[in-house]
PDB file of N, H, CA, C and O in Angstrom:
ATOM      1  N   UNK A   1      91.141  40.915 115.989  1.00  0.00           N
ATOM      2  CA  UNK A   1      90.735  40.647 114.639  1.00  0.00           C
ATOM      3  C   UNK A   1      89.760  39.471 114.664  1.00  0.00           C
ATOM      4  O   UNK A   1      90.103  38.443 115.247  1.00  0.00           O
ATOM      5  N   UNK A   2      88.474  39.560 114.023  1.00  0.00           N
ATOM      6  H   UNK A   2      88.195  40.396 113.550  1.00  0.00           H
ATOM      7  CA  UNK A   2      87.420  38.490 113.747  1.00  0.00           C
ATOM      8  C   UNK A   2      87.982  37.464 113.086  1.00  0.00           C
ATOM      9  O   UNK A   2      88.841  37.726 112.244  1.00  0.00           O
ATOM     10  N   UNK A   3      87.673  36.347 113.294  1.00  0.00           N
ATOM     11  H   UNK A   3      86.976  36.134 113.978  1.00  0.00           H
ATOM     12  CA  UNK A   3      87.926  35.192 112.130  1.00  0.00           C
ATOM     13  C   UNK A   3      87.911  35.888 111.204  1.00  0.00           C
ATOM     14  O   UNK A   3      88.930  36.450 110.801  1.00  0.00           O
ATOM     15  N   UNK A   4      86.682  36.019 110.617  1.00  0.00           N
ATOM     16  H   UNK A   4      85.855  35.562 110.944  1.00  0.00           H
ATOM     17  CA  UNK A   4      86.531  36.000 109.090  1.00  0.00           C
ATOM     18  C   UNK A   4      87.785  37.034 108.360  1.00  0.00           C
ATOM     19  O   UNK A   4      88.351  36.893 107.276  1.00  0.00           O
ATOM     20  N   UNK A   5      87.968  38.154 109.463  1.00  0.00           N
ATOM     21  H   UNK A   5      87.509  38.268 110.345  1.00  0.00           H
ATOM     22  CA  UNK A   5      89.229  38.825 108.858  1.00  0.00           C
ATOM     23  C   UNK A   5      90.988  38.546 108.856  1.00  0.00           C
ATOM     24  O   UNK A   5      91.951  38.946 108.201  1.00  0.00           O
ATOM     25  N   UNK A   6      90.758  37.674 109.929  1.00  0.00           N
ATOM     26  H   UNK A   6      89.976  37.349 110.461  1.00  0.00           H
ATOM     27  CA  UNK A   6      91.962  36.802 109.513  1.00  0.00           C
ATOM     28  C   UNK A   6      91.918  35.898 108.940  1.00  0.00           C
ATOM     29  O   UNK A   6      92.936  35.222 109.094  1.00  0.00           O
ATOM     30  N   UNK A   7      90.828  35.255 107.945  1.00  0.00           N
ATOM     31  H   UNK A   7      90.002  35.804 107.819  1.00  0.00           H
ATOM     32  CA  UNK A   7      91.036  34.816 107.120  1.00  0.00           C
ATOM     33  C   UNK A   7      91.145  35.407 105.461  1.00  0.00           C
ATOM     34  O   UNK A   7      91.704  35.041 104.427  1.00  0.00           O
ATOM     35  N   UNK A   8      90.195  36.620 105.924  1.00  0.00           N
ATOM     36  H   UNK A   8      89.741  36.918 106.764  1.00  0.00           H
ATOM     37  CA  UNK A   8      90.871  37.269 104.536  1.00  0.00           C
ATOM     38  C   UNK A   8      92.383  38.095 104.251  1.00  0.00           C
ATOM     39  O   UNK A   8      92.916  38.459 103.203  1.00  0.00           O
ATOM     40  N   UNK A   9      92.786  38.201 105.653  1.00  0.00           N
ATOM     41  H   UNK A   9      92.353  37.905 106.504  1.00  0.00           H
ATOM     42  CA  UNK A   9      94.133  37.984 105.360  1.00  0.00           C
ATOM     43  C   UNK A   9      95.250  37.410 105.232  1.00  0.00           C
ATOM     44  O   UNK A   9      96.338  37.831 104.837  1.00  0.00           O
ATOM     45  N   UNK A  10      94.710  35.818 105.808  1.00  0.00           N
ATOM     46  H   UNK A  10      93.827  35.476 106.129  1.00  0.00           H
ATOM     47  CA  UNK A  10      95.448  34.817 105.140  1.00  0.00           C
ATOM     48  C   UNK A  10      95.663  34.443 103.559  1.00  0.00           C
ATOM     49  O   UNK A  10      96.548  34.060 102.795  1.00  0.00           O
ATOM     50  N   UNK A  11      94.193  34.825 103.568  1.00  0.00           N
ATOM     51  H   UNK A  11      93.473  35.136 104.189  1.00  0.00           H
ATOM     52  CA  UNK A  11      93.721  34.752 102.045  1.00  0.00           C
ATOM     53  C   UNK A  11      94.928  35.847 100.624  1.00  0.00           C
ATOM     54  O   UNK A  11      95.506  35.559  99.576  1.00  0.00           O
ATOM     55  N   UNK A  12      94.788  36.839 101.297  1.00  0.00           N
ATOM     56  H   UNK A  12      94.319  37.073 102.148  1.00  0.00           H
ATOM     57  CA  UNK A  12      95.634  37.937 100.911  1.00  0.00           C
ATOM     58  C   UNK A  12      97.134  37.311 100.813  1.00  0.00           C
ATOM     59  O   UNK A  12      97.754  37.260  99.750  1.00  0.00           O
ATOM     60  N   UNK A  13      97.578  36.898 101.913  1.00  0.00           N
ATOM     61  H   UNK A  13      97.075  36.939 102.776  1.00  0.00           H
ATOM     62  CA  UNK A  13      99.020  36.998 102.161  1.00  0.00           C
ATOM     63  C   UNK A  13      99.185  35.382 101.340  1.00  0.00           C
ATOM     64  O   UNK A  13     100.094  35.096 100.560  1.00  0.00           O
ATOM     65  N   UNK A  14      98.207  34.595 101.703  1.00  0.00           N
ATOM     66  H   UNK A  14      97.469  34.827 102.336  1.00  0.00           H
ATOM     67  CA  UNK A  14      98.712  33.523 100.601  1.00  0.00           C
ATOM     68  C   UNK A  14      99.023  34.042  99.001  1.00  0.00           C
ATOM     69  O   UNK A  14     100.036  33.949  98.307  1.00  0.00           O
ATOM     70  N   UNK A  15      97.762  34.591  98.759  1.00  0.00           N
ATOM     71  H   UNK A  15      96.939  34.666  99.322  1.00  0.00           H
ATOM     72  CA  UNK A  15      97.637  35.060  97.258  1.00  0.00           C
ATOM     73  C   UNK A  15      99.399  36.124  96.532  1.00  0.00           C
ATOM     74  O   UNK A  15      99.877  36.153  95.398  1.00  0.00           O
ATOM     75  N   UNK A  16      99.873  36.846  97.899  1.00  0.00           N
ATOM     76  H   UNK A  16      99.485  36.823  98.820  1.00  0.00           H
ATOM     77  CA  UNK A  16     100.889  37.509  97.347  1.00  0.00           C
ATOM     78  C   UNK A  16     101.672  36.632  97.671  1.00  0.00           C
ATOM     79  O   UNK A  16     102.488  36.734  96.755  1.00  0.00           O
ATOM     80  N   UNK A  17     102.221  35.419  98.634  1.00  0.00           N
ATOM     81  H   UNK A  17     101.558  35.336  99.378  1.00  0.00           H
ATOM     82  CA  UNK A  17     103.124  34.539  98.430  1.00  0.00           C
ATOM     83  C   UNK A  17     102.926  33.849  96.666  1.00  0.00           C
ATOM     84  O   UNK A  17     104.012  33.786  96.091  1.00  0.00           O
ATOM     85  N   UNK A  18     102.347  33.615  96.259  1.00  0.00           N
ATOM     86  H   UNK A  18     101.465  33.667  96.726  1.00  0.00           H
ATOM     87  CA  UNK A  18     101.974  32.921  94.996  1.00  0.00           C
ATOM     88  C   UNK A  18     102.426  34.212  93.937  1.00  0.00           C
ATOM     89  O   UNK A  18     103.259  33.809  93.126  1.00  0.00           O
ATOM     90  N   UNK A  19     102.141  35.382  93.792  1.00  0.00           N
ATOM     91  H   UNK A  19     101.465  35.710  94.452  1.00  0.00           H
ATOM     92  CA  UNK A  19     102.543  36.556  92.950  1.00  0.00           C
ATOM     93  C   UNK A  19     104.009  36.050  93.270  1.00  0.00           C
ATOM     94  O   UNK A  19     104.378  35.508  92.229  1.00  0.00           O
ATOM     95  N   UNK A  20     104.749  35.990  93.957  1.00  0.00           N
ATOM     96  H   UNK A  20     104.449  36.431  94.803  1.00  0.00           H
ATOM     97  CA  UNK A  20     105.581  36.436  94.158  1.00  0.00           C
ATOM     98  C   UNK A  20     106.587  35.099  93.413  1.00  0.00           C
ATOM     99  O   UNK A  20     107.799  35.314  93.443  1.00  0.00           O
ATOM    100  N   UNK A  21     106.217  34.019  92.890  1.00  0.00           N
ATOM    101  H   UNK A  21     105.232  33.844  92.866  1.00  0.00           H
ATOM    102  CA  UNK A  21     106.433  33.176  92.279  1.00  0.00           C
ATOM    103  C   UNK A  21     106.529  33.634  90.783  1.00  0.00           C
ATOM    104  O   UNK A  21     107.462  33.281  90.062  1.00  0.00           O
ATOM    105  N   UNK A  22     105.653  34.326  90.422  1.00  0.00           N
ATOM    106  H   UNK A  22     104.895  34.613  91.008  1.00  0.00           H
ATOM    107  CA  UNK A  22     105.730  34.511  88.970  1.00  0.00           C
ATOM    108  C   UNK A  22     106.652  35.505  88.421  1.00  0.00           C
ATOM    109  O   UNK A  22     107.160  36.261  89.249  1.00  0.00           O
ATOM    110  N   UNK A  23     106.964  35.655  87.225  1.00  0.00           N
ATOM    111  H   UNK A  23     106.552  35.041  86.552  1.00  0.00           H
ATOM    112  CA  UNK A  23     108.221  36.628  86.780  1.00  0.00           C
ATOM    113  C   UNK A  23     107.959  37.892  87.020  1.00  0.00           C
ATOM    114  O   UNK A  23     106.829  38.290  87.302  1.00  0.00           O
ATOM    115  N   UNK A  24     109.177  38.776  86.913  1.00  0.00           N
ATOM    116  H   UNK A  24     110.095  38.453  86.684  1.00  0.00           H
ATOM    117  CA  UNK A  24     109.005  40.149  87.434  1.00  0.00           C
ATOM    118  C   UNK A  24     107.813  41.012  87.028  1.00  0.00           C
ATOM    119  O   UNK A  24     107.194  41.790  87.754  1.00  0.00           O
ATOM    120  N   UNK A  25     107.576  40.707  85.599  1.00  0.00           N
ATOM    121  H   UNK A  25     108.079  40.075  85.010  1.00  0.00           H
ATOM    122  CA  UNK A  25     107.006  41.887  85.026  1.00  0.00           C
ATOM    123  C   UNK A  25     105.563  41.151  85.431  1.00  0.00           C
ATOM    124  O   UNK A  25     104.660  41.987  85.444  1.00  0.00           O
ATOM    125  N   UNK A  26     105.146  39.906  85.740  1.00  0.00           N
ATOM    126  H   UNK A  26     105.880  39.227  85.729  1.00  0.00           H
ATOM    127  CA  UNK A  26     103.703  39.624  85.946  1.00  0.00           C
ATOM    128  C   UNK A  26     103.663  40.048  87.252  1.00  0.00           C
ATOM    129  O   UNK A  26     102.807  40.922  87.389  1.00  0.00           O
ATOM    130  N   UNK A  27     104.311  39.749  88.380  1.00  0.00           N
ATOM    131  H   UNK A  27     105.006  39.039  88.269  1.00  0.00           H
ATOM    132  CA  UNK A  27     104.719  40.560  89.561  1.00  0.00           C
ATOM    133  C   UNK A  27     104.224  41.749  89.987  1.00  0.00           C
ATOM    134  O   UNK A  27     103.442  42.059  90.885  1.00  0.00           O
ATOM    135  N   UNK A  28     105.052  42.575  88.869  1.00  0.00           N
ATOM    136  H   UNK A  28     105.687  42.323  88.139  1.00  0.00           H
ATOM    137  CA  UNK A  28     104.640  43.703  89.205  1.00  0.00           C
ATOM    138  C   UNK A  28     103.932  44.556  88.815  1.00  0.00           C
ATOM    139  O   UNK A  28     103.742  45.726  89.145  1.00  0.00           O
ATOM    140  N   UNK A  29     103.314  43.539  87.658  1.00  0.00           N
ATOM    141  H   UNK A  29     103.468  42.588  87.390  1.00  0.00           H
ATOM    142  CA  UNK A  29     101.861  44.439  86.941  1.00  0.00           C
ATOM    143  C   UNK A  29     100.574  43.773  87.957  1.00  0.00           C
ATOM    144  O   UNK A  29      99.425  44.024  87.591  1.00  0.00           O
ATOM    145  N   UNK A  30     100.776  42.900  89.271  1.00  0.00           N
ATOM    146  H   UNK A  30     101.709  42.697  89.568  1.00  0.00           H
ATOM    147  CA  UNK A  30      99.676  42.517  89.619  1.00  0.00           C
ATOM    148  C   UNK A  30      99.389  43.543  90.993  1.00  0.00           C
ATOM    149  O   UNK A  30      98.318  44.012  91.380  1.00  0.00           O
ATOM    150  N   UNK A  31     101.095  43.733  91.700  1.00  0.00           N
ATOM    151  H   UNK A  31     101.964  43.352  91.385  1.00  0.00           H
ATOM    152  CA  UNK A  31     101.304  44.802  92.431  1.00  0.00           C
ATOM    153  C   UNK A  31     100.579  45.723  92.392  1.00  0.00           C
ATOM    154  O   UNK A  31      99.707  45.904  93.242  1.00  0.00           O
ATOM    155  N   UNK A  32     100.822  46.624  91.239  1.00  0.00           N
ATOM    156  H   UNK A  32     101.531  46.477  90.548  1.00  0.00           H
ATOM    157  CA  UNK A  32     100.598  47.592  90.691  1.00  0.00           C
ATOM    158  C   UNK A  32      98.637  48.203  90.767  1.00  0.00           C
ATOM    159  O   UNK A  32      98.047  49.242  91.063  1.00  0.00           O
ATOM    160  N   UNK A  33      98.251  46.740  90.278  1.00  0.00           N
ATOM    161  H   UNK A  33      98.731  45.896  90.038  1.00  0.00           H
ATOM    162  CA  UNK A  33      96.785  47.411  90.204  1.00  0.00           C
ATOM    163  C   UNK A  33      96.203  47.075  91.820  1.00  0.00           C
ATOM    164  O   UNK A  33      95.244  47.636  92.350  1.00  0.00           O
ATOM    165  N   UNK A  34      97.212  45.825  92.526  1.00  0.00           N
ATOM    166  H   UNK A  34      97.991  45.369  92.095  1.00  0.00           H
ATOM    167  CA  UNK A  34      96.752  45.870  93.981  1.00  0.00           C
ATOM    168  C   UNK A  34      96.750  47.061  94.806  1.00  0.00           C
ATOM    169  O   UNK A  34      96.014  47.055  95.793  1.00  0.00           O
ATOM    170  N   UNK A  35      97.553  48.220  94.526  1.00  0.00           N
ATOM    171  H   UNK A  35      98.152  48.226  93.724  1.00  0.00           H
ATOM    172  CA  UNK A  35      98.319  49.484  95.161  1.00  0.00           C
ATOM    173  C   UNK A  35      97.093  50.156  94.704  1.00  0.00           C
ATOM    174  O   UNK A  35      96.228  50.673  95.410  1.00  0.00           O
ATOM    175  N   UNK A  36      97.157  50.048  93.037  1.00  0.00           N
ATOM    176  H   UNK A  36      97.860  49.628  92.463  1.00  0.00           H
ATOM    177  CA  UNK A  36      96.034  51.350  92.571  1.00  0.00           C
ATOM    178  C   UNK A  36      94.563  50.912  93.559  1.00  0.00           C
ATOM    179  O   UNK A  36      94.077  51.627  94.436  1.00  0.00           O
ATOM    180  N   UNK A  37      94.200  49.938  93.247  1.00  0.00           N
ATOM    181  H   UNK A  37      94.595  49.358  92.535  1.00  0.00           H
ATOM    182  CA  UNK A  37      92.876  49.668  94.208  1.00  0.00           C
ATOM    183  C   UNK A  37      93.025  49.701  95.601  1.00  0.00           C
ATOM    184  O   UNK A  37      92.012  50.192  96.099  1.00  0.00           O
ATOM    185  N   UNK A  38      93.893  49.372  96.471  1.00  0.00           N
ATOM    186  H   UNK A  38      94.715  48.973  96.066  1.00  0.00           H
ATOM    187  CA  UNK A  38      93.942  50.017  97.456  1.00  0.00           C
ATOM    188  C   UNK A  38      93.437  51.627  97.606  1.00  0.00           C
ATOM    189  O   UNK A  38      92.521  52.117  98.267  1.00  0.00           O
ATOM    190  N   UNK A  39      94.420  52.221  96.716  1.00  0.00           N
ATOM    191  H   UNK A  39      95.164  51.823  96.180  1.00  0.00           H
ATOM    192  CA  UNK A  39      94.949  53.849  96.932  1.00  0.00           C
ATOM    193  C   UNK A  39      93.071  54.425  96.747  1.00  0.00           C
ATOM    194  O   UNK A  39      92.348  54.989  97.568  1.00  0.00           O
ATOM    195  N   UNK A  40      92.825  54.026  95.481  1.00  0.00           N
ATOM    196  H   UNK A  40      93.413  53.568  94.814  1.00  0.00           H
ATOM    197  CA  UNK A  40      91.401  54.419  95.219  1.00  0.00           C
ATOM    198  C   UNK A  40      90.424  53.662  96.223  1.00  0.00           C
ATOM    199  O   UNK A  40      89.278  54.000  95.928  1.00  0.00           O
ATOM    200  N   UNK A  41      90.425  52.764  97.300  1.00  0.00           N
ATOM    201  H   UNK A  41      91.357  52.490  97.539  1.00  0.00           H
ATOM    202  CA  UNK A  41      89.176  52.437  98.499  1.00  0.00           C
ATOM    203  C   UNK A  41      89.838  53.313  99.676  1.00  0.00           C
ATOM    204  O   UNK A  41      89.090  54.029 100.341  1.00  0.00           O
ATOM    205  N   UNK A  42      91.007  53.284  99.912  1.00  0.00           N
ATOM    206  H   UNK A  42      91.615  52.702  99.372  1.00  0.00           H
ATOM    207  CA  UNK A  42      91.285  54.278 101.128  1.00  0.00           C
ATOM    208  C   UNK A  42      92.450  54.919 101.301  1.00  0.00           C
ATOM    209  O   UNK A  42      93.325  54.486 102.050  1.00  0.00           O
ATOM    210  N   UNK A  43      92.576  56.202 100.498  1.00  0.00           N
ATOM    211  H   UNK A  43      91.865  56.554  99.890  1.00  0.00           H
ATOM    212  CA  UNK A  43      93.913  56.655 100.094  1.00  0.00           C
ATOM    213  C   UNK A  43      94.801  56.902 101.895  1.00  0.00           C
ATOM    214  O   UNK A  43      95.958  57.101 102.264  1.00  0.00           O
ATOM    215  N   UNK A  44      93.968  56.801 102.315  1.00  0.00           N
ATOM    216  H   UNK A  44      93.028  56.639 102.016  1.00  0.00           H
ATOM    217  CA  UNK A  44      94.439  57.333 103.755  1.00  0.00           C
ATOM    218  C   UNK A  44      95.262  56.208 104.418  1.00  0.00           C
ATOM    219  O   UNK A  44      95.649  56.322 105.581  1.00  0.00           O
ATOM    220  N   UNK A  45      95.554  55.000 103.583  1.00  0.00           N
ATOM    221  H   UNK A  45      95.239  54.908 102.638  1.00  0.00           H
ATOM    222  CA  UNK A  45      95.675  53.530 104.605  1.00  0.00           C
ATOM    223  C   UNK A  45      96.744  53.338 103.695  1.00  0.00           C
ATOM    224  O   UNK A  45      97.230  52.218 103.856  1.00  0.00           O
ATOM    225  N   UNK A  46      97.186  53.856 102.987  1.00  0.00           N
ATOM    226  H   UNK A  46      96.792  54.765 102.856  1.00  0.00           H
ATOM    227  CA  UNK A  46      98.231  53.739 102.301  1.00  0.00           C
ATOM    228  C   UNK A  46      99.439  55.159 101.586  1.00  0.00           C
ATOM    229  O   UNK A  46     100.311  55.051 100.723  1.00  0.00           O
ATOM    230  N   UNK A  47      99.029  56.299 102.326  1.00  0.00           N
ATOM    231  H   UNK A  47      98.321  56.387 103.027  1.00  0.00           H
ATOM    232  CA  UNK A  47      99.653  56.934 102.383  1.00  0.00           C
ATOM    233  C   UNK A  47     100.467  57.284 103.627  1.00  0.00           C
ATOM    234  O   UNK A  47     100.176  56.954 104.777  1.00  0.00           O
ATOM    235  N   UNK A  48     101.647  58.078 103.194  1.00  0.00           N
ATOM    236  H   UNK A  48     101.883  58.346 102.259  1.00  0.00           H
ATOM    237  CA  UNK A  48     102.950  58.436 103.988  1.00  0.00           C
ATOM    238  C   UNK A  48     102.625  58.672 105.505  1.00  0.00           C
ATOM    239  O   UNK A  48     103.360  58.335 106.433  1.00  0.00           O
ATOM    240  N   UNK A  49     101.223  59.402 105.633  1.00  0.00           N
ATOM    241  H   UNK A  49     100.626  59.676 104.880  1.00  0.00           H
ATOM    242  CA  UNK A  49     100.953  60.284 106.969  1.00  0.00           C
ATOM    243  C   UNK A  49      99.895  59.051 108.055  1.00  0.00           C
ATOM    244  O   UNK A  49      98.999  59.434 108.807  1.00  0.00           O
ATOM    245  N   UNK A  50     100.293  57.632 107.868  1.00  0.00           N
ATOM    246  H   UNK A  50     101.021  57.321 107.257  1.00  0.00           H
ATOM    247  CA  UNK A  50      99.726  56.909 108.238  1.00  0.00           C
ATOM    248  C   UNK A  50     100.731  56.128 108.880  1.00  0.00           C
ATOM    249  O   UNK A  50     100.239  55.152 109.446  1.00  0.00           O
ATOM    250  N   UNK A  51     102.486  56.258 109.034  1.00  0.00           N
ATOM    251  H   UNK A  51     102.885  57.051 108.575  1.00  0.00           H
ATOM    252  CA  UNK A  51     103.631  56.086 109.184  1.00  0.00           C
ATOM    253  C   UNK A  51     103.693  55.804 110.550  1.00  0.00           C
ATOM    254  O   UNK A  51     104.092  54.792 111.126  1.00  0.00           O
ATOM    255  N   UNK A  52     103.172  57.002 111.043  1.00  0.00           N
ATOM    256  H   UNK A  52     102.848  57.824 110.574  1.00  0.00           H
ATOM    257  CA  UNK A  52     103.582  57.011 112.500  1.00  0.00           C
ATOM    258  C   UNK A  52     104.751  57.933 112.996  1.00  0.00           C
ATOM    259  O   UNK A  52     105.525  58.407 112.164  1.00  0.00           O
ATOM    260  N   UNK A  53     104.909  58.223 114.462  1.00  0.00           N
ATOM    261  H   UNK A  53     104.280  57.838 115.138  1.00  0.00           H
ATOM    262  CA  UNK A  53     106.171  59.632 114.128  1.00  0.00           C
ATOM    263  C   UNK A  53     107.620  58.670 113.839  1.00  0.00           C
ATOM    264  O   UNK A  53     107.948  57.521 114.135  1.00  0.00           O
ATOM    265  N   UNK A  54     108.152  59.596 113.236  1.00  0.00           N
ATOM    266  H   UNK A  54     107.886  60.529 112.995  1.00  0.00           H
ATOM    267  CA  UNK A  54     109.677  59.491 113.331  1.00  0.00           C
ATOM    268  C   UNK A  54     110.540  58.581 114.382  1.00  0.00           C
ATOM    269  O   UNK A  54     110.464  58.789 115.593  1.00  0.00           O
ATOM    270  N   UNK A  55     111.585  57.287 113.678  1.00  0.00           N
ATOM    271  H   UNK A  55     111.646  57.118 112.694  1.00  0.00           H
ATOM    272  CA  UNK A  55     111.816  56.512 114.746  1.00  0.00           C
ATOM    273  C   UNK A  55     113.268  56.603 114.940  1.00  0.00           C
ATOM    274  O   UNK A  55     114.027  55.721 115.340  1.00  0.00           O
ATOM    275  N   UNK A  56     113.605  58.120 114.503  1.00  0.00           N
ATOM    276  H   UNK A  56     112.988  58.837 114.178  1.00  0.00           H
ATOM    277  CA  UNK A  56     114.708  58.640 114.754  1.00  0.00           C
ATOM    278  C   UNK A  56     114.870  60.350 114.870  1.00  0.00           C
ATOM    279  O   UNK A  56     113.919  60.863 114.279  1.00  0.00           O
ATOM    280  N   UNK A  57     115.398  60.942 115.205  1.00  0.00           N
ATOM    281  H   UNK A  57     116.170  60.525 115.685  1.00  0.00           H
ATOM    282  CA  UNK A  57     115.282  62.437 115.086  1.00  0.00           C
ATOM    283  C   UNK A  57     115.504  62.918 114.075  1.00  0.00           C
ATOM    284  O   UNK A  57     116.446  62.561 113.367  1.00  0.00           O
ATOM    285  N   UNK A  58     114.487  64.068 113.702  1.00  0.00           N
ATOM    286  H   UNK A  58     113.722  64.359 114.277  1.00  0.00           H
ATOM    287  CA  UNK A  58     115.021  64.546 112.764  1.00  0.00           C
ATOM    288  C   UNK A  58     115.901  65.818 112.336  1.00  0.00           C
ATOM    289  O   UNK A  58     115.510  66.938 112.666  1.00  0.00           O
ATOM    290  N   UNK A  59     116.981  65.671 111.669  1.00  0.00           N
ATOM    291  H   UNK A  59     117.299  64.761 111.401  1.00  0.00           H
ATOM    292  CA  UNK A  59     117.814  66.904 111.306  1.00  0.00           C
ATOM    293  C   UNK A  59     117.652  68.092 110.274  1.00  0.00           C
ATOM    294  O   UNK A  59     117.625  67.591 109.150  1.00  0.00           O
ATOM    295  N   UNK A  60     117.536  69.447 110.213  1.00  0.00           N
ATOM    296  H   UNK A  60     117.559  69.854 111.127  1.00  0.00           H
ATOM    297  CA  UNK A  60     117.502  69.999 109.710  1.00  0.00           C
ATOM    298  C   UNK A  60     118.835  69.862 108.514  1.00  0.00           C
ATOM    299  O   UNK A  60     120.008  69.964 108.872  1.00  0.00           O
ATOM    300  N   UNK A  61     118.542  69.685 107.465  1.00  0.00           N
ATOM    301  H   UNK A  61     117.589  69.602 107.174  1.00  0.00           H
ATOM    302  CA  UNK A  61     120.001  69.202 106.455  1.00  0.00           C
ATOM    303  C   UNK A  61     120.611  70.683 106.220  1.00  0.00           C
ATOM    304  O   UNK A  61     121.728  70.891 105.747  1.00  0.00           O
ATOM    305  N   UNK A  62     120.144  71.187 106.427  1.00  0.00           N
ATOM    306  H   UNK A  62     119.237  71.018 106.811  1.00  0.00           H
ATOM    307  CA  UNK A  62     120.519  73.043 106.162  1.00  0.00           C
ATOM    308  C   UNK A  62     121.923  73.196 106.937  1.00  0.00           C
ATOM    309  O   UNK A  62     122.993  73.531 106.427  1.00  0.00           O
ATOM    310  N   UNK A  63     121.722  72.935 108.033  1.00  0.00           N
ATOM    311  H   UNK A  63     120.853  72.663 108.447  1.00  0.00           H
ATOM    312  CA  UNK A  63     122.245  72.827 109.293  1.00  0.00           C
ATOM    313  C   UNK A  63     124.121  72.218 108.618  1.00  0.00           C
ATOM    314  O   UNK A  63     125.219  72.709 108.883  1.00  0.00           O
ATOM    315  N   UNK A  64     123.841  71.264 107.903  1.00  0.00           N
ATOM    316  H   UNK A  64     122.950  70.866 107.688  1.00  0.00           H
ATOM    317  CA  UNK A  64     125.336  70.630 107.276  1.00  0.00           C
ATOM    318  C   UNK A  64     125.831  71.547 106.577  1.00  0.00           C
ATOM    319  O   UNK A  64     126.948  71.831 107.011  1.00  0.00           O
ATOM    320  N   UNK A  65     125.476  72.288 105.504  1.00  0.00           N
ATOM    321  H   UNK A  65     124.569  72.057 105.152  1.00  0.00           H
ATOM    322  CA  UNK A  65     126.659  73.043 104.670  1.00  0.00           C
ATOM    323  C   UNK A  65     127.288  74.071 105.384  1.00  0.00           C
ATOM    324  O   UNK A  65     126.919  74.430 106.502  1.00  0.00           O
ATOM    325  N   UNK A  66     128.392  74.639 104.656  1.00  0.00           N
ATOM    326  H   UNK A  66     128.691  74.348 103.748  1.00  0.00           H
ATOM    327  CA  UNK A  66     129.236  75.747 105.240  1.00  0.00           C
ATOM    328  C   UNK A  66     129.842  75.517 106.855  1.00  0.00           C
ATOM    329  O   UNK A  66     130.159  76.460 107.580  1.00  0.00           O
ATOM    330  N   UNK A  67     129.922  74.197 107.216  1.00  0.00           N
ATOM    331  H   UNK A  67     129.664  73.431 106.626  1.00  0.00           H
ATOM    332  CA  UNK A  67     130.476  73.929 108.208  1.00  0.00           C
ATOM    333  C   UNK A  67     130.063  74.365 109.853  1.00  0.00           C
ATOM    334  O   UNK A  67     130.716  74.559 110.878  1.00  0.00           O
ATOM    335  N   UNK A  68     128.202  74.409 109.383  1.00  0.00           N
ATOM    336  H   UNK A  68     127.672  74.251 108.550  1.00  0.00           H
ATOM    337  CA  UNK A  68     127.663  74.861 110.659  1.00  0.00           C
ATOM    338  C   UNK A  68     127.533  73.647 111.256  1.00  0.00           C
ATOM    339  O   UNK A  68     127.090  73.566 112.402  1.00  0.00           O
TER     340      UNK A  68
END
């Protein structure tokens, strides 16, 4: 990471330490439009399929009823 980008993410992570001071509902109306503007510059960097695989196996839940 370049300086300048770890400083804009100091910058960042200070700024949400400080949100995180104020009451819920200012909180989470500041959240809120941080997520929406994210989602709308790169929906891809903040969606599910950006996770990484599975850090456990996964089970078919089907598999549980009727005592299979």
């Amino acid at each position: 990471m370049t300086s300048r980008a770890a400083a804009i993410g100091e910058l960042i992570r200070t700024t949400l330490a400080a949100a995180d001071q104020l009451d819920t509902v200012e909180r989470d109306a500041i959240y809120t439009v941080l997520v929406a503007d994210l989602r709308s510059r790169r929906p891809e960097a903040v969606s599910p399929m950006t996770l990484g695989p599975p850090t456990e196996p996964i089970r078919d839940p089907r598999g549980l009823r009727g005592g299979r």
